[in-house]
ZAKOLZA-592233 format. One record per atom (N, C-alpha, C): residue in one letter; x negated, y, z; atom name; residue number from 1. Coordinates in Angstrom, 3 decimals, padded with zeros to 6 digits. Each point is the difference from the previous one (the first is absolute). Layout:
<site><resn>a</resn><u>X</u><v>Y</v><w>Z</w><name>CA</name><resi>NUM</resi></site>
...
This chain:
<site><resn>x</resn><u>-001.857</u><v>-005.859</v><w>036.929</w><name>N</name><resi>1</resi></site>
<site><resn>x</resn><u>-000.965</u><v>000.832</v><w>-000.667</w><name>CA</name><resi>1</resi></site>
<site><resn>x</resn><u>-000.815</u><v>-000.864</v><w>-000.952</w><name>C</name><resi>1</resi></site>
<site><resn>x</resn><u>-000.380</u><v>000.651</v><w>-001.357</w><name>N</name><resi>2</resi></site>
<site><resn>x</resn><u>-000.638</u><v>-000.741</v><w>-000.888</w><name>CA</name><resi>2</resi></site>
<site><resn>x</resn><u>-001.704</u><v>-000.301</v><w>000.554</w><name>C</name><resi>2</resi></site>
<site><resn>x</resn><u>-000.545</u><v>-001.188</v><w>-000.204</w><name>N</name><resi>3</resi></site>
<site><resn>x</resn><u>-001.217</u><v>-000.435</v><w>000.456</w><name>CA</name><resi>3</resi></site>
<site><resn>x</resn><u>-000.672</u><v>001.124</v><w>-000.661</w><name>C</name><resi>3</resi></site>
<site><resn>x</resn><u>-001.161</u><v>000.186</v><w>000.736</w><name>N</name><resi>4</resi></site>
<site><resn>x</resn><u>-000.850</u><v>001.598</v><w>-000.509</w><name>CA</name><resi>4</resi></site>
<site><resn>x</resn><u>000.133</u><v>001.157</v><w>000.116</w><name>C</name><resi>4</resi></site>
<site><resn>x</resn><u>001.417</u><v>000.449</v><w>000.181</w><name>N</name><resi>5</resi></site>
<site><resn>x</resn><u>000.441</u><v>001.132</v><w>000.075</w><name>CA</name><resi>5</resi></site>
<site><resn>x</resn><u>000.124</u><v>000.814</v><w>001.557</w><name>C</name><resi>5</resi></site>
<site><resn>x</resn><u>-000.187</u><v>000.997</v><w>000.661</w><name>N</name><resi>6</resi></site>
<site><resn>x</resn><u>000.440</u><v>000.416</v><w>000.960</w><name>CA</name><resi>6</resi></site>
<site><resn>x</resn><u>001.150</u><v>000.717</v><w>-000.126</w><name>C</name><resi>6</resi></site>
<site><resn>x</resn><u>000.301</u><v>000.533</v><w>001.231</w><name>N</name><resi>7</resi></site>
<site><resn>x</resn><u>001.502</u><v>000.458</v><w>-000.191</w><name>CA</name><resi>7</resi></site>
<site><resn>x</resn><u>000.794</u><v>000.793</v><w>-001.220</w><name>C</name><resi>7</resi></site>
<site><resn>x</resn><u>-000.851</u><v>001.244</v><w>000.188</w><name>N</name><resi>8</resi></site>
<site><resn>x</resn><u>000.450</u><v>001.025</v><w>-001.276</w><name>CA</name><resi>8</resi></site>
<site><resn>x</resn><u>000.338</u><v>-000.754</v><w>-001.732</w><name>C</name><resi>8</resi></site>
<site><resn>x</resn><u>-001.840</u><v>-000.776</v><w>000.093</w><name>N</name><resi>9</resi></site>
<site><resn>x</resn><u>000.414</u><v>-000.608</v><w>-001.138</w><name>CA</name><resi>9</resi></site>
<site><resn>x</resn><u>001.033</u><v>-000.889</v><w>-000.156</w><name>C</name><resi>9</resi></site>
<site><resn>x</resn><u>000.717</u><v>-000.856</v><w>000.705</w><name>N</name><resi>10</resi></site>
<site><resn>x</resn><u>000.965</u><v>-000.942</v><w>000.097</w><name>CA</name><resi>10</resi></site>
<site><resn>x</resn><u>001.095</u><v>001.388</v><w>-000.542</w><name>C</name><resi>10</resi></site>
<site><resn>x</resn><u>000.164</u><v>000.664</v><w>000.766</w><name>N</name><resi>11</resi></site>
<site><resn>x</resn><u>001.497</u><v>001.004</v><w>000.024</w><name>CA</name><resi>11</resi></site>
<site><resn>x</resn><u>-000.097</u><v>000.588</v><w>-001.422</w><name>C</name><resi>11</resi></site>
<site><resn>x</resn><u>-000.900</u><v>000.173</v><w>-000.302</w><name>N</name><resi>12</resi></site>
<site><resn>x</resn><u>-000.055</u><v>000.928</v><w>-001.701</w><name>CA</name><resi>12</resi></site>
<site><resn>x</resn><u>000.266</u><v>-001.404</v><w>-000.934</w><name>C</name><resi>12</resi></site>
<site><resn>x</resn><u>-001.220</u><v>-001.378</v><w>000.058</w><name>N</name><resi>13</resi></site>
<site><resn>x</resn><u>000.743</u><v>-000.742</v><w>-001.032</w><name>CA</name><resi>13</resi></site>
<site><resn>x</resn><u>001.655</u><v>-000.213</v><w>000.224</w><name>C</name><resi>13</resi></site>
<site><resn>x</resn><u>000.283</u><v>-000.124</v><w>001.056</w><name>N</name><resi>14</resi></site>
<site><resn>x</resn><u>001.579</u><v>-000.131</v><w>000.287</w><name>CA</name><resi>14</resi></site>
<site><resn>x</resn><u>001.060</u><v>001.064</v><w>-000.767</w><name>C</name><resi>14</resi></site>
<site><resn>x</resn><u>-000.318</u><v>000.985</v><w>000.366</w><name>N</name><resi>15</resi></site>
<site><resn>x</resn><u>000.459</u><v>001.336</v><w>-000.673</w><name>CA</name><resi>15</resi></site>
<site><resn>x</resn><u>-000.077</u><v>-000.382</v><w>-001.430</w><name>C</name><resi>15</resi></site>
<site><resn>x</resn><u>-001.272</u><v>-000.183</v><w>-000.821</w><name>N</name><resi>16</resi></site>
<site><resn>x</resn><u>000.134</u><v>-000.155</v><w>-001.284</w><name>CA</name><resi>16</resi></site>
<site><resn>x</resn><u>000.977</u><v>-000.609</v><w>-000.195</w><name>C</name><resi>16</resi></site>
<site><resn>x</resn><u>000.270</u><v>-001.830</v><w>000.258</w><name>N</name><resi>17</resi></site>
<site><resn>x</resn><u>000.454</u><v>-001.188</v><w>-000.428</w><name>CA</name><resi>17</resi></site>
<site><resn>x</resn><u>001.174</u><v>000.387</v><w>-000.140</w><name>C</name><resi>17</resi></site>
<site><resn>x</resn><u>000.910</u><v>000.403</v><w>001.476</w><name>N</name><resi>18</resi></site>
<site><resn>x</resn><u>001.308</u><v>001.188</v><w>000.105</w><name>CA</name><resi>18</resi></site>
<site><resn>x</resn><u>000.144</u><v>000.683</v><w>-000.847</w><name>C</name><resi>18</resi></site>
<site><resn>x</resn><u>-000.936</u><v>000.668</v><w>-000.567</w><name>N</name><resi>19</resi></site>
<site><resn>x</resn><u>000.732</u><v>001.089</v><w>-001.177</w><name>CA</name><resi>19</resi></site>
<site><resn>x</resn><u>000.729</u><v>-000.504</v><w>-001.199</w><name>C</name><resi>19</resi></site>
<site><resn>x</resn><u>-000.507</u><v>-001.254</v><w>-000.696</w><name>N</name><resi>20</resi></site>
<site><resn>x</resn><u>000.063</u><v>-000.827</v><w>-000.793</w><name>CA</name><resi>20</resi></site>
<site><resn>x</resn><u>001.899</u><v>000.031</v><w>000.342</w><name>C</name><resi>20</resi></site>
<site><resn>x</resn><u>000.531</u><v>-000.155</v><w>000.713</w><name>N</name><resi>21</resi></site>
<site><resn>x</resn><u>001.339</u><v>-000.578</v><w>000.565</w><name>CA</name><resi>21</resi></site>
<site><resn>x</resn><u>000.921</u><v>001.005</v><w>-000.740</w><name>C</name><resi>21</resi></site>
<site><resn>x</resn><u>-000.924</u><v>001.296</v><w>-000.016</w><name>N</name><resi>22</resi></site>
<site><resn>x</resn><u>000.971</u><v>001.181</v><w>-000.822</w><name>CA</name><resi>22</resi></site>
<site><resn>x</resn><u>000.009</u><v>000.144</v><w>-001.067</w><name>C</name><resi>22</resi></site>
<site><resn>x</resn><u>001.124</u><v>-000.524</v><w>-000.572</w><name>N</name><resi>23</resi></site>
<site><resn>x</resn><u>000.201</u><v>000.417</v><w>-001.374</w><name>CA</name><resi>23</resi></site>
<site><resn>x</resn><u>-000.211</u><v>001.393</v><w>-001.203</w><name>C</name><resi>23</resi></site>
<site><resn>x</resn><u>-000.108</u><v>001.283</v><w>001.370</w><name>N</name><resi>24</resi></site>
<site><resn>x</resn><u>-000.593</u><v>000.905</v><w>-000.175</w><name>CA</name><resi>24</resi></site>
<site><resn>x</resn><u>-001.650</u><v>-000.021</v><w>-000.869</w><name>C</name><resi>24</resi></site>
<site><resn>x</resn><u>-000.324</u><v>-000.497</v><w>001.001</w><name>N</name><resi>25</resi></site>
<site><resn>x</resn><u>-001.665</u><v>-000.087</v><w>-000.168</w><name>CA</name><resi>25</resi></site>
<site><resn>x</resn><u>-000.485</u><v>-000.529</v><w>-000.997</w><name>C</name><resi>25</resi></site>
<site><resn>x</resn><u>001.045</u><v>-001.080</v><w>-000.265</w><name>N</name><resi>26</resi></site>
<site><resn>x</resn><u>-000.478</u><v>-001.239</v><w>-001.214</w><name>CA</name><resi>26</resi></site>
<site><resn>x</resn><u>000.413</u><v>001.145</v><w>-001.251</w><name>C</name><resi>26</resi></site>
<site><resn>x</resn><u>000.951</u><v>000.341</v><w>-000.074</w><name>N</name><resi>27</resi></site>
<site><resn>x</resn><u>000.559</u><v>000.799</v><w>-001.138</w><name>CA</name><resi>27</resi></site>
<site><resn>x</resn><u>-000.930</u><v>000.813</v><w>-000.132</w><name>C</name><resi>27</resi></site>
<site><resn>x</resn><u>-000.693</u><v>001.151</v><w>000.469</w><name>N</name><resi>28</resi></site>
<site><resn>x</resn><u>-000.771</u><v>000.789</v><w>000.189</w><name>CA</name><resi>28</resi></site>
<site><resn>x</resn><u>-001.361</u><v>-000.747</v><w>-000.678</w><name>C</name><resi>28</resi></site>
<site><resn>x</resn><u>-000.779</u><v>-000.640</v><w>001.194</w><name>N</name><resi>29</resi></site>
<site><resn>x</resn><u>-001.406</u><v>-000.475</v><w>-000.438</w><name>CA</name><resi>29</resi></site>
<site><resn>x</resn><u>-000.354</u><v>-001.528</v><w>-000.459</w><name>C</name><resi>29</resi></site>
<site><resn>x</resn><u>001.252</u><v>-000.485</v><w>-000.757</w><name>N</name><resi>30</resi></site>
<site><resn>x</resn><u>000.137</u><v>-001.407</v><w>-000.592</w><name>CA</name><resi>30</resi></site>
<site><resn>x</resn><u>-000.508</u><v>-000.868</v><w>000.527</w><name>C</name><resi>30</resi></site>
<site><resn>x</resn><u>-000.005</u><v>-001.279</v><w>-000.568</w><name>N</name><resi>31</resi></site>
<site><resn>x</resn><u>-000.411</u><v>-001.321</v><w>000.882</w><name>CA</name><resi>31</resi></site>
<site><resn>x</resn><u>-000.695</u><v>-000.386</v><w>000.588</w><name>C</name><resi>31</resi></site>
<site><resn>x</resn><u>-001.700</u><v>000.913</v><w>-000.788</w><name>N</name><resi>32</resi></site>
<site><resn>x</resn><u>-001.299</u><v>-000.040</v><w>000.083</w><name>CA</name><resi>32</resi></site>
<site><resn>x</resn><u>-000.260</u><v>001.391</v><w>000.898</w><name>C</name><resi>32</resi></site>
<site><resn>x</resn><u>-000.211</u><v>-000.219</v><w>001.227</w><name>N</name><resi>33</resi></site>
<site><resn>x</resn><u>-001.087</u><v>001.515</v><w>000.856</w><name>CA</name><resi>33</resi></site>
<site><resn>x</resn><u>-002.025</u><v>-000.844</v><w>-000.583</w><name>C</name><resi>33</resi></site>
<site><resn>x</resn><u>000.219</u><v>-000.646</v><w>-000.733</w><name>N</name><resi>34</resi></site>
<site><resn>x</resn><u>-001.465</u><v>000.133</v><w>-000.036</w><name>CA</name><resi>34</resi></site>
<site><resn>x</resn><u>-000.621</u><v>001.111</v><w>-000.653</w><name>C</name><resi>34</resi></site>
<site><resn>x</resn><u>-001.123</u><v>000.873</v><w>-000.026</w><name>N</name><resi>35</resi></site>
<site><resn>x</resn><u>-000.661</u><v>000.861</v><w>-000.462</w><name>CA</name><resi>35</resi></site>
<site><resn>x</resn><u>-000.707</u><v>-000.487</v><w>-001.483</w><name>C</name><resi>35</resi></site>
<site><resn>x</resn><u>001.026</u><v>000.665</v><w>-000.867</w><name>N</name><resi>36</resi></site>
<site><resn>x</resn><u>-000.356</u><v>-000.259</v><w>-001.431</w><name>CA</name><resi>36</resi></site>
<site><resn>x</resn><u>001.446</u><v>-001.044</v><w>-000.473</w><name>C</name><resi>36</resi></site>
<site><resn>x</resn><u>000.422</u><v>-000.222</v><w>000.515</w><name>N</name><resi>37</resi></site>
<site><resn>x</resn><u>001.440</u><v>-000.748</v><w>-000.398</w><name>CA</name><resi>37</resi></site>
<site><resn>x</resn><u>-000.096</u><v>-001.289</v><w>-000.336</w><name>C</name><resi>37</resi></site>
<site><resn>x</resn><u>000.955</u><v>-000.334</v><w>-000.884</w><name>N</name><resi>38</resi></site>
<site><resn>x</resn><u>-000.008</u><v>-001.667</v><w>-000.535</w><name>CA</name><resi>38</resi></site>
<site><resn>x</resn><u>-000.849</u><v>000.627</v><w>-001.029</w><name>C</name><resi>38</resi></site>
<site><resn>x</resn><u>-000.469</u><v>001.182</v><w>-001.090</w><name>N</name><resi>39</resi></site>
<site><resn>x</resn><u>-000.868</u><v>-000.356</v><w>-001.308</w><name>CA</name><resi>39</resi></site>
<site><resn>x</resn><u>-001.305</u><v>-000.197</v><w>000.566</w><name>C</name><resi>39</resi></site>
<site><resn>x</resn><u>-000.389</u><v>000.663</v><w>001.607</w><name>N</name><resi>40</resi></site>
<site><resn>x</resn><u>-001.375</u><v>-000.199</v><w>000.125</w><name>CA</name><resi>40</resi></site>
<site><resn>x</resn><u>000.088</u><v>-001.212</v><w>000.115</w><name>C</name><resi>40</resi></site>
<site><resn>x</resn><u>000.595</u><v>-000.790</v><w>000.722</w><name>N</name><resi>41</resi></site>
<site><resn>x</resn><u>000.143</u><v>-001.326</v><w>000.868</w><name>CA</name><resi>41</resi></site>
<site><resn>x</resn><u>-000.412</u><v>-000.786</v><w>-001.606</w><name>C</name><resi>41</resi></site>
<site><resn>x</resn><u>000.764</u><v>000.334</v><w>-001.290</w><name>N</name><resi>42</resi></site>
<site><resn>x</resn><u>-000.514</u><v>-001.213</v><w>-000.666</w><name>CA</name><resi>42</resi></site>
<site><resn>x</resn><u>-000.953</u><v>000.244</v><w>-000.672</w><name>C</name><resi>42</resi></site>
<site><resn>x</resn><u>-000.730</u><v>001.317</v><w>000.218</w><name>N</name><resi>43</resi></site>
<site><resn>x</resn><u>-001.288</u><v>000.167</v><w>-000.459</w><name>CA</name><resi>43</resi></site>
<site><resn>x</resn><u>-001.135</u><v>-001.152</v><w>000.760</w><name>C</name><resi>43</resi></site>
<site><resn>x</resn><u>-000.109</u><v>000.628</v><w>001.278</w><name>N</name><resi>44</resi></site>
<site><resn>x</resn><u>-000.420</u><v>-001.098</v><w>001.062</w><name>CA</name><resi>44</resi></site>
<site><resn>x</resn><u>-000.145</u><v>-001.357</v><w>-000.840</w><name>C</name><resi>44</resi></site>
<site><resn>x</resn><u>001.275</u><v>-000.835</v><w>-000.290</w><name>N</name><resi>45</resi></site>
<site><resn>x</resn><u>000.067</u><v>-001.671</v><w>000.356</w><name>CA</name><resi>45</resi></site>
<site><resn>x</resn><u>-000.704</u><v>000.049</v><w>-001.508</w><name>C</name><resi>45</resi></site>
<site><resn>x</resn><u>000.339</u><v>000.997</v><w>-000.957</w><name>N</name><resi>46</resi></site>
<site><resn>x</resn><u>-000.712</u><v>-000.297</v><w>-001.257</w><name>CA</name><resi>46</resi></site>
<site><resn>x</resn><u>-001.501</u><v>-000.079</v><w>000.237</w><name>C</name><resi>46</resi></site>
<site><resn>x</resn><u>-000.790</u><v>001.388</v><w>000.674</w><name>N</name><resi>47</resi></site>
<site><resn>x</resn><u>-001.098</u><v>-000.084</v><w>-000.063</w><name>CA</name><resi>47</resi></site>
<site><resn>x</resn><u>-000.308</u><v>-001.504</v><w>001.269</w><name>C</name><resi>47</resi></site>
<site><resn>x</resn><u>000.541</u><v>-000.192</v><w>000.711</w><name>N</name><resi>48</resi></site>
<site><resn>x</resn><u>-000.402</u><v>-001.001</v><w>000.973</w><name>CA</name><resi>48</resi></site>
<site><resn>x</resn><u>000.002</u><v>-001.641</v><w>-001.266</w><name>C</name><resi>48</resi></site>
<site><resn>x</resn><u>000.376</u><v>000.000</v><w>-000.581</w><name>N</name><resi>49</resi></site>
<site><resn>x</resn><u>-000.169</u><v>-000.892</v><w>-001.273</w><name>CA</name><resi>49</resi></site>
<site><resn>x</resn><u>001.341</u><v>-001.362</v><w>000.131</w><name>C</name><resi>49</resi></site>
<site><resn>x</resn><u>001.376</u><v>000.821</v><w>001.213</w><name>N</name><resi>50</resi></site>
<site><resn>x</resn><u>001.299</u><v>-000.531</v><w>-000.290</w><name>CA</name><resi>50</resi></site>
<site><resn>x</resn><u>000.675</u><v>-000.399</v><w>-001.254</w><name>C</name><resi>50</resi></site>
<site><resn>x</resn><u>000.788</u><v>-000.921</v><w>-000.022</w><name>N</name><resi>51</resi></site>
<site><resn>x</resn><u>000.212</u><v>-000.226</v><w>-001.754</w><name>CA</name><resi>51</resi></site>
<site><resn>x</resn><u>001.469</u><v>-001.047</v><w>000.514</w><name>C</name><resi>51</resi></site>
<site><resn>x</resn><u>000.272</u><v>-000.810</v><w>-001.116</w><name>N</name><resi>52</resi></site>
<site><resn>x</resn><u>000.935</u><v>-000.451</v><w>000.094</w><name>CA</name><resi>52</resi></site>
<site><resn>x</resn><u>-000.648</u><v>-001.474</v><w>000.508</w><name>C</name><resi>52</resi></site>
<site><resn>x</resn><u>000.353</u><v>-000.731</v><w>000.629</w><name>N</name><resi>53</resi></site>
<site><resn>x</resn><u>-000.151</u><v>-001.137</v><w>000.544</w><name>CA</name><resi>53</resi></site>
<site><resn>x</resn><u>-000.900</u><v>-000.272</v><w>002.149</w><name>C</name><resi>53</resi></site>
<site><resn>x</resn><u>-000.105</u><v>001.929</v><w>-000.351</w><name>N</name><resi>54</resi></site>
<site><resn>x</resn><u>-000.889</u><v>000.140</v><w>001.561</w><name>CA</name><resi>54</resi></site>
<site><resn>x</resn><u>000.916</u><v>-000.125</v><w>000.855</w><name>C</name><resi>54</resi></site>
<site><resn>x</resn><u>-000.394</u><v>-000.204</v><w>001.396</w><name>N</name><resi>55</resi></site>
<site><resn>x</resn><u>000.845</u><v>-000.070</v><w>001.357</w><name>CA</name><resi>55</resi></site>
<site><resn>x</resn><u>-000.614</u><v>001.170</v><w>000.727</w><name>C</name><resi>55</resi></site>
<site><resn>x</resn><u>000.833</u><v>001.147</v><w>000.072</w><name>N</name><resi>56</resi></site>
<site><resn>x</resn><u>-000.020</u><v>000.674</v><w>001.146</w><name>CA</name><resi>56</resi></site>
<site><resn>x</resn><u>000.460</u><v>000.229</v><w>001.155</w><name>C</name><resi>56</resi></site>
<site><resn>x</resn><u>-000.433</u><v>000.412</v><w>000.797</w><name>N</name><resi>57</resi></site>
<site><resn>x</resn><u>000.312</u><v>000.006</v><w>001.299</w><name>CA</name><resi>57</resi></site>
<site><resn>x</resn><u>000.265</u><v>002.052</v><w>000.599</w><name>C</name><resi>57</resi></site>
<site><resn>x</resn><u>000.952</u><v>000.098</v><w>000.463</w><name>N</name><resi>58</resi></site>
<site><resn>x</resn><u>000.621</u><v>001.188</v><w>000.204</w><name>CA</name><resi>58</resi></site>
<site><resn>x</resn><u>000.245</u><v>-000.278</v><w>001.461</w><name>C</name><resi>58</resi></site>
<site><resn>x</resn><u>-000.839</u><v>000.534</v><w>001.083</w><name>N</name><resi>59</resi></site>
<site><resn>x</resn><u>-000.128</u><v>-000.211</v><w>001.043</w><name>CA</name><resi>59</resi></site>
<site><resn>x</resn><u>000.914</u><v>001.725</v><w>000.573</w><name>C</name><resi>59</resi></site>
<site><resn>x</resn><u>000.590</u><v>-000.073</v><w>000.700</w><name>N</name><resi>60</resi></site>
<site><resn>x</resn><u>000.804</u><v>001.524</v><w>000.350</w><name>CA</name><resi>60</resi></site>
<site><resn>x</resn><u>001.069</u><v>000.476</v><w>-001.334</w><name>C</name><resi>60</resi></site>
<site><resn>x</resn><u>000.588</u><v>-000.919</v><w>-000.516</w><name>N</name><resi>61</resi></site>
<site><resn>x</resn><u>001.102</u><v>-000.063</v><w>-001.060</w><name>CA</name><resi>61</resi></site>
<site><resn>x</resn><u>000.891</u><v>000.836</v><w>-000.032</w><name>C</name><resi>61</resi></site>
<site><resn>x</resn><u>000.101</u><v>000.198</v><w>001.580</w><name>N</name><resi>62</resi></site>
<site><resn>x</resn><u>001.380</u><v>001.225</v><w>000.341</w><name>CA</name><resi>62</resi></site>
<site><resn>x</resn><u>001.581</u><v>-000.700</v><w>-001.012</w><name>C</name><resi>62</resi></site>
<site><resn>x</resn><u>000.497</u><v>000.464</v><w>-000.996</w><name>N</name><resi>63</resi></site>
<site><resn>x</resn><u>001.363</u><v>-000.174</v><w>-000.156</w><name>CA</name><resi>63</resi></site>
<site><resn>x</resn><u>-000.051</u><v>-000.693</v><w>-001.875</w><name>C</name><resi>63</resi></site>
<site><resn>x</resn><u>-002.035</u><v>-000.245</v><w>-000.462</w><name>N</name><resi>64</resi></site>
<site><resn>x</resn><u>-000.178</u><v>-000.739</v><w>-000.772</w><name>CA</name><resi>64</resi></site>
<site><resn>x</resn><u>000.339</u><v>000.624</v><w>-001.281</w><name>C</name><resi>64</resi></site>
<site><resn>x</resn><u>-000.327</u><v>001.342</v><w>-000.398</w><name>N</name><resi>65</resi></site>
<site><resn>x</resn><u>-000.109</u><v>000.865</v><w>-000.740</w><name>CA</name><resi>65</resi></site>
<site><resn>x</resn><u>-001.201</u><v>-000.654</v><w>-001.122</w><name>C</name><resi>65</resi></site>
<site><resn>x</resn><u>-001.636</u><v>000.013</v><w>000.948</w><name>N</name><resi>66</resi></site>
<site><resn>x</resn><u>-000.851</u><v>-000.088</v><w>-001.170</w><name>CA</name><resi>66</resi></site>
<site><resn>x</resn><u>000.180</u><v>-001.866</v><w>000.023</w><name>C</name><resi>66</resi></site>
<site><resn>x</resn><u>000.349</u><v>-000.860</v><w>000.684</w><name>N</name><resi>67</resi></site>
<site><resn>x</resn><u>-000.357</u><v>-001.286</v><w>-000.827</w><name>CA</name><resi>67</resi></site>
<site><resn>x</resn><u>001.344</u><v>000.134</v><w>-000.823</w><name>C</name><resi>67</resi></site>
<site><resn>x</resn><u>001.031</u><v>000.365</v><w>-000.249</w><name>N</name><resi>68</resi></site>
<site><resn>x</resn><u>001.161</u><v>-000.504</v><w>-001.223</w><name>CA</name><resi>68</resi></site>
<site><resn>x</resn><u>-000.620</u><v>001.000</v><w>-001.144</w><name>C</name><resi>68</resi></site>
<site><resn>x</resn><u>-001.076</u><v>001.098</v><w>000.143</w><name>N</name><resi>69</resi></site>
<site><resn>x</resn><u>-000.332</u><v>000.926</v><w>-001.172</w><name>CA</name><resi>69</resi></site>
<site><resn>x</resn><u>-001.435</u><v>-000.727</v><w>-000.453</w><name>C</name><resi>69</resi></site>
<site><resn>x</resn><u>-000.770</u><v>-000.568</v><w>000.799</w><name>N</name><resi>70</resi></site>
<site><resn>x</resn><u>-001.075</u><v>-000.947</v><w>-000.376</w><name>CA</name><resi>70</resi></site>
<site><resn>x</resn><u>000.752</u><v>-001.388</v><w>-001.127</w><name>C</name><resi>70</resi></site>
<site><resn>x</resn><u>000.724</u><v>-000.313</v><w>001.374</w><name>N</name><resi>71</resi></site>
<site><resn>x</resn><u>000.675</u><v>-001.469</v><w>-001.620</w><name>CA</name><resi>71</resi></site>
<site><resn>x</resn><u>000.603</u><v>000.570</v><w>-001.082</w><name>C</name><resi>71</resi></site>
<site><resn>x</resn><u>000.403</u><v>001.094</v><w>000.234</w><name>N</name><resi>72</resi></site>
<site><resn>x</resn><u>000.898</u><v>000.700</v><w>-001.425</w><name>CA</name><resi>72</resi></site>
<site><resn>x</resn><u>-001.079</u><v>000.392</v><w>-000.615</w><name>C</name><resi>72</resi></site>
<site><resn>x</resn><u>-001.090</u><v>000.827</v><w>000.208</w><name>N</name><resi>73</resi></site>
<site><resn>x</resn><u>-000.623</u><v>000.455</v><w>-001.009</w><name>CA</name><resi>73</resi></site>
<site><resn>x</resn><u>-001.442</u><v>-000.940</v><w>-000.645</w><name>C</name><resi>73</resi></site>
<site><resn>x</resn><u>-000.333</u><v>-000.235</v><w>000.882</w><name>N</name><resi>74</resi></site>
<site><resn>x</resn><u>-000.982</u><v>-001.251</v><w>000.131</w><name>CA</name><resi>74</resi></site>
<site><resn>x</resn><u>000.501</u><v>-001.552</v><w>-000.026</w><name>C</name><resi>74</resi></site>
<site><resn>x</resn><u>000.616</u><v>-000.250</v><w>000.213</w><name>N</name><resi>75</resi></site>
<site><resn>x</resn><u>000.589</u><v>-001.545</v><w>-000.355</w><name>CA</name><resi>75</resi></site>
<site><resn>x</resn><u>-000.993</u><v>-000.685</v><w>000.904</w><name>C</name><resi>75</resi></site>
<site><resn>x</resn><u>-000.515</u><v>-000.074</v><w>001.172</w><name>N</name><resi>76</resi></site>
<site><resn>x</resn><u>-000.814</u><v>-000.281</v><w>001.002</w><name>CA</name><resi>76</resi></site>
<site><resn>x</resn><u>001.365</u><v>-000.828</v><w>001.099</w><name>C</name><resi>76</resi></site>
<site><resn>x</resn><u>-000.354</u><v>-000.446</v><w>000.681</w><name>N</name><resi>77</resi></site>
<site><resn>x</resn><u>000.216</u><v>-001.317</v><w>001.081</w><name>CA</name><resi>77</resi></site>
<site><resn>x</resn><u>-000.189</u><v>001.321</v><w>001.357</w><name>C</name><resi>77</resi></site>
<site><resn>x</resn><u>000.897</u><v>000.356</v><w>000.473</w><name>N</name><resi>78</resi></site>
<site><resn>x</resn><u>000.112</u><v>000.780</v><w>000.920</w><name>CA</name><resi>78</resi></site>
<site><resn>x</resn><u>000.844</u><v>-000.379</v><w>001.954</w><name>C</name><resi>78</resi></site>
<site><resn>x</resn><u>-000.785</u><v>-000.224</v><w>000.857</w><name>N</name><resi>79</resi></site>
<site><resn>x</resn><u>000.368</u><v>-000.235</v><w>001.200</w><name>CA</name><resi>79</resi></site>
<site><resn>x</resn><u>000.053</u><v>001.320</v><w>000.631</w><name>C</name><resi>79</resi></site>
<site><resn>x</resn><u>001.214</u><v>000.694</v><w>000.636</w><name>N</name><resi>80</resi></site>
<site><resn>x</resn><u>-000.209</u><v>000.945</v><w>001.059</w><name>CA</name><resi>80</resi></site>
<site><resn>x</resn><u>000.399</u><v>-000.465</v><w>001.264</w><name>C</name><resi>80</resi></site>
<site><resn>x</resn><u>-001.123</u><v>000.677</v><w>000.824</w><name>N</name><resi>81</resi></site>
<site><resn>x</resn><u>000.229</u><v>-000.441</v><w>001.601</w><name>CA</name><resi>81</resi></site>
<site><resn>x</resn><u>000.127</u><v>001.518</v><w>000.569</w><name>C</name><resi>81</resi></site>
<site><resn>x</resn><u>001.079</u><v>-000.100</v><w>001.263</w><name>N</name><resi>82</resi></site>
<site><resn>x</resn><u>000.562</u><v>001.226</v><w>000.560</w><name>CA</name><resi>82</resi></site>
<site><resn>x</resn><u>000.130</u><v>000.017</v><w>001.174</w><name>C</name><resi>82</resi></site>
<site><resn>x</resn><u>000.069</u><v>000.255</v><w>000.976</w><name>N</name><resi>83</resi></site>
<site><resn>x</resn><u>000.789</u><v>000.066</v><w>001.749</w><name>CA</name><resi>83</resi></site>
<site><resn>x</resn><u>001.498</u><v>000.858</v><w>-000.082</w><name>C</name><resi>83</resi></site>
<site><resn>x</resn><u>-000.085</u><v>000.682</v><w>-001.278</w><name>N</name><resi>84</resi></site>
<site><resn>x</resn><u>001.432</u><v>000.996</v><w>-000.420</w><name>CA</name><resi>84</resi></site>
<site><resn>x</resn><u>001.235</u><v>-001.121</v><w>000.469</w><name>C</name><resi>84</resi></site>
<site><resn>x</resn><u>001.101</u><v>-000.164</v><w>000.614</w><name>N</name><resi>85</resi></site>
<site><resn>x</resn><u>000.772</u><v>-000.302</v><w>000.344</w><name>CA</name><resi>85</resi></site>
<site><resn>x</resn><u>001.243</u><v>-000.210</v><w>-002.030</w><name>C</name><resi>85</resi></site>
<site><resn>x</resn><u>000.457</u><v>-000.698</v><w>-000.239</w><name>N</name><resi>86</resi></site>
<site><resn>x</resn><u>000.423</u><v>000.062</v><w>-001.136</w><name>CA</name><resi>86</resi></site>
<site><resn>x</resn><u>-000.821</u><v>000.348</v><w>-001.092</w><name>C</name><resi>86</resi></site>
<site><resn>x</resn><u>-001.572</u><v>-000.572</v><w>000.122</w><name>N</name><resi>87</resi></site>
<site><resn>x</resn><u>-000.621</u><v>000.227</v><w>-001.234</w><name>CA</name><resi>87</resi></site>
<site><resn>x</resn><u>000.373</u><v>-000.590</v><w>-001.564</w><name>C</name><resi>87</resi></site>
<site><resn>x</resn><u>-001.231</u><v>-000.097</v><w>-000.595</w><name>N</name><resi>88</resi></site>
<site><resn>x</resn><u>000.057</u><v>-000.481</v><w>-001.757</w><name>CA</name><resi>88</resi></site>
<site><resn>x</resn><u>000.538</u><v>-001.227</v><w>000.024</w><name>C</name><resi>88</resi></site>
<site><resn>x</resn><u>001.173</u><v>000.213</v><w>-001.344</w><name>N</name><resi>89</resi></site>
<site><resn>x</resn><u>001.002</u><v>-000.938</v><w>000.038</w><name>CA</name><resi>89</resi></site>
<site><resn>x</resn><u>-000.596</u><v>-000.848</v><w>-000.952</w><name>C</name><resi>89</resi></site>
């Protein structure tokens, strides 16, 4: 079980991470389940004052959707960290 979490919550992040596995799902709701997508995401690093030469840090990376769309669109220094089993390549 993840530190912090009690049971239920453990079983639902689990459930999420799992869904990812279906190619279904990915096809459907693309790389990004974040709320607002990759254009909000680089609204964010713009207004956060990201640029080309910054180091970010992408803590819960999952399969590394927003750090390869951060270095692509932003030209930023991008680390993702995951527990995802076959994460960001």
């Amino acid at each position: 079980m993840v530190s912090g979490m009690n049971a239920p919550q453990a079983d639902l992040a689990a459930c999420c991470v799992a869904s990812y596995d279906y190619p279904a799902t990915r096809w459907v709701l693309g790389d990004s389940w974040h709320p607002g997508g990759l254009p909000l995401t680089t609204r964010l690093a713009e207004a956060a004052g990201v640029g080309p030469g910054s180091l970010v840090l992408d803590a819960g990376s999952g399969r590394g959707a927003t750090p390869v769309h951060l270095a692509k669109t932003i030209g930023c220094r991008v680390v993702g960290l995951t527990l995802e089993p076959g994460g960001p390549l």
